[in-house]
Kinemage of the C-alpha trace (Angstrom):
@kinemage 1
@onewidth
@group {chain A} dominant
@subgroup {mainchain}
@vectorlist {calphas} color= white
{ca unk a 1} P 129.289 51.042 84.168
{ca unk a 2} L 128.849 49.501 87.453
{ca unk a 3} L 130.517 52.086 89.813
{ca unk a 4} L 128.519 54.799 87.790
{ca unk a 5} L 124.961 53.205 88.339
{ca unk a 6} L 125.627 52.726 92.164
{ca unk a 7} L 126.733 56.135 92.759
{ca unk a 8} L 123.675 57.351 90.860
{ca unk a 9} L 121.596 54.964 93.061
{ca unk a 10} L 123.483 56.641 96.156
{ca unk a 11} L 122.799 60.521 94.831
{ca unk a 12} L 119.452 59.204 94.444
{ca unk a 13} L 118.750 57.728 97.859
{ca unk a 14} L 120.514 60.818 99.489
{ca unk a 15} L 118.813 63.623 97.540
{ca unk a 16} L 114.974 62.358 97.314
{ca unk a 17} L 114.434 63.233 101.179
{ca unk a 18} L 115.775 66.865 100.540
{ca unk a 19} L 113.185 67.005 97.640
{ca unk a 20} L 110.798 65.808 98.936
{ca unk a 21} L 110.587 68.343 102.032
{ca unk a 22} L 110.743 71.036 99.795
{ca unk a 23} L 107.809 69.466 97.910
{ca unk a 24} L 105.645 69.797 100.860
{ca unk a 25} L 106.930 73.229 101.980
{ca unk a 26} L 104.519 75.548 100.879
{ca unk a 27} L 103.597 78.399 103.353
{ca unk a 28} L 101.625 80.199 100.922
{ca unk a 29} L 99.096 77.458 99.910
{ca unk a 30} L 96.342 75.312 101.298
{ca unk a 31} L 94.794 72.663 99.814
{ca unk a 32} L 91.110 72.259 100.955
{ca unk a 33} L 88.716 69.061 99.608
{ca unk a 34} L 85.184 70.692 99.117
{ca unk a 35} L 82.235 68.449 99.393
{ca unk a 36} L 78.825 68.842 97.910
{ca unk a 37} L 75.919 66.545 98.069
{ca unk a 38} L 72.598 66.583 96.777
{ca unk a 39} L 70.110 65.057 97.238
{ca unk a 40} L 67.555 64.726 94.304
{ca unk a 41} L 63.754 64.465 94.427
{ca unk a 42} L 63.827 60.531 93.015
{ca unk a 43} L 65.675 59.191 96.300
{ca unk a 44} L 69.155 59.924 94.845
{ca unk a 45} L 71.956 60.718 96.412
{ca unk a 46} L 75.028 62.769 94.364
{ca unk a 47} L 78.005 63.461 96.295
{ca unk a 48} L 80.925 65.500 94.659
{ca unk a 49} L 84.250 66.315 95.506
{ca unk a 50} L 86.793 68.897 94.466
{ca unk a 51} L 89.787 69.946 95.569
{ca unk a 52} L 90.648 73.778 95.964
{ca unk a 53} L 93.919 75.639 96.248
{ca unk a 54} L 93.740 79.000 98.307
{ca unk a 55} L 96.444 81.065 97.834
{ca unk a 56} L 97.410 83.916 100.969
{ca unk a 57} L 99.985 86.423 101.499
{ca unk a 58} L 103.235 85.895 103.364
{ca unk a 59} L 101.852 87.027 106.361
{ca unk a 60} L 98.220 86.210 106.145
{ca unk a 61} L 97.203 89.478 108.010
{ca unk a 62} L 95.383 92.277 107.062
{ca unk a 63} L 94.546 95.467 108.206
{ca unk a 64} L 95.745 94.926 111.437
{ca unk a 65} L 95.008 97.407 114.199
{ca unk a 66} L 97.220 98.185 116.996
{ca unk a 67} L 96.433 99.740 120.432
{ca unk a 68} L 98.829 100.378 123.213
{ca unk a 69} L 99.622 98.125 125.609
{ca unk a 70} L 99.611 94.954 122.899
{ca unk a 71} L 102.377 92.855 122.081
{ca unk a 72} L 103.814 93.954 118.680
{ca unk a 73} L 104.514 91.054 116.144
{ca unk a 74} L 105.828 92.295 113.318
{ca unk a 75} L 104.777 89.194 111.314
{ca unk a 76} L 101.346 90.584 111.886
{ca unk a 77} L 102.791 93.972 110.302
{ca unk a 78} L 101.880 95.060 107.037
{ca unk a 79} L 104.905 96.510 104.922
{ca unk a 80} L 106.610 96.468 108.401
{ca unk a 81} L 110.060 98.912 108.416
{ca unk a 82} L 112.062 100.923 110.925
{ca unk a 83} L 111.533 104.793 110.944
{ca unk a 84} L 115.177 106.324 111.403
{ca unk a 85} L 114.010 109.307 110.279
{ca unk a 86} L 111.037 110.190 112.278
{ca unk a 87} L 111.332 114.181 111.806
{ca unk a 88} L 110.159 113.568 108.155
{ca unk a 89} L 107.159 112.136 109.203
{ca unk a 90} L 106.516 114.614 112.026
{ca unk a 91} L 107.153 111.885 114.734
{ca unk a 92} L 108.345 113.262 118.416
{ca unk a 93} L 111.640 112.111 119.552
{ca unk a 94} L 111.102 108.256 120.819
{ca unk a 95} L 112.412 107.838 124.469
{ca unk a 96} L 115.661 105.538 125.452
{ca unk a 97} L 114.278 102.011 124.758
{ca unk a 98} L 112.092 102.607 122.074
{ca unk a 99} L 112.119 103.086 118.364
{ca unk a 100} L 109.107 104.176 115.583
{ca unk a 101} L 108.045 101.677 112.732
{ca unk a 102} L 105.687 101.367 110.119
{ca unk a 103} L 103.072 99.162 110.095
{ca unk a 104} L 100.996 100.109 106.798
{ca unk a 105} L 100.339 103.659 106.944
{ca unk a 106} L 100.822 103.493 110.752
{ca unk a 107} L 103.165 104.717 112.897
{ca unk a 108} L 103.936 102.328 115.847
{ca unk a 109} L 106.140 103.199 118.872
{ca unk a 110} L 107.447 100.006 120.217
{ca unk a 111} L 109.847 99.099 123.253
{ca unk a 112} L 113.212 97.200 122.053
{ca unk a 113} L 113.052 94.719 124.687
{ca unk a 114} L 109.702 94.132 125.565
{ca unk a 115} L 108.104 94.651 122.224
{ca unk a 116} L 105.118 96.663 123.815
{ca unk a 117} L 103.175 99.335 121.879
{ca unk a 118} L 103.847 102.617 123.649
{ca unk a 119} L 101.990 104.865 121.096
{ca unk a 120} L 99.966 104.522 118.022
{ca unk a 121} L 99.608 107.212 115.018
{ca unk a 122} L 97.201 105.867 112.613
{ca unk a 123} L 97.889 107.330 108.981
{ca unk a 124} L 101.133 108.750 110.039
{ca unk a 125} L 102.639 107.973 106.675
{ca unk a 126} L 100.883 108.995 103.567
């Protein structure tokens, strides 16, 4: 009975840091305190707190718009993929270097090394 509580005290000491990181790992949440205070018209002073969740997206962009010449991020990309096909979608032939993705319903020529916009087709992809 002995061994078996000290090597539950040892998974216990050796798994509570694991859970408690991913406890606190929560990219899609943020916990704001919200303060309100009034102040009423006999000389009193009400002060309430309350604590609000906000949820966001994985990326926590929208609608972003891209000119040539910018960095592209494709964190920043909304329902980001790589066009292989670009004949289907009416695309020209990228040069050596470069490829065509989808960022939302735009079509975004990119440099593979650099990760500059070359070109921008804005509702390539319907």
């Amino acid at each position: 009975m002995k061994k078996f509580l000290m090597a539950l005290a040892a998974t216990t000491m050796v798994a509570s840091p694991i859970l408690a990181t991913q406890a606190q790992a929560q990219p899609n949440r943020q916990q704001v305190v919200k303060t309100t205070v009034k102040h009423k018209a006999n000389g009193r002073t009400v002060v309430k707190q309350k604590q609000v969740v906000r949820k966001f997206d994985n990326r926590g962009y929208k609608n972003h718009r891209w000119a040539k010449g910018q960095r592209f991020d494709r964190r920043q990309a909304t329902n980001y993929r790589v066009i292989n096909d670009y004949r289907n979608y009416r695309l020209n032939t990228p040069p050596r270097g470069y490829q065509w993705v989808r960022s939302g319903n735009d079509a975004v020529m990119i440099a593979l090394t650099s990760g500059i916009i070359g070109a921008v087709i804005g509702n390539a992809i319907r």
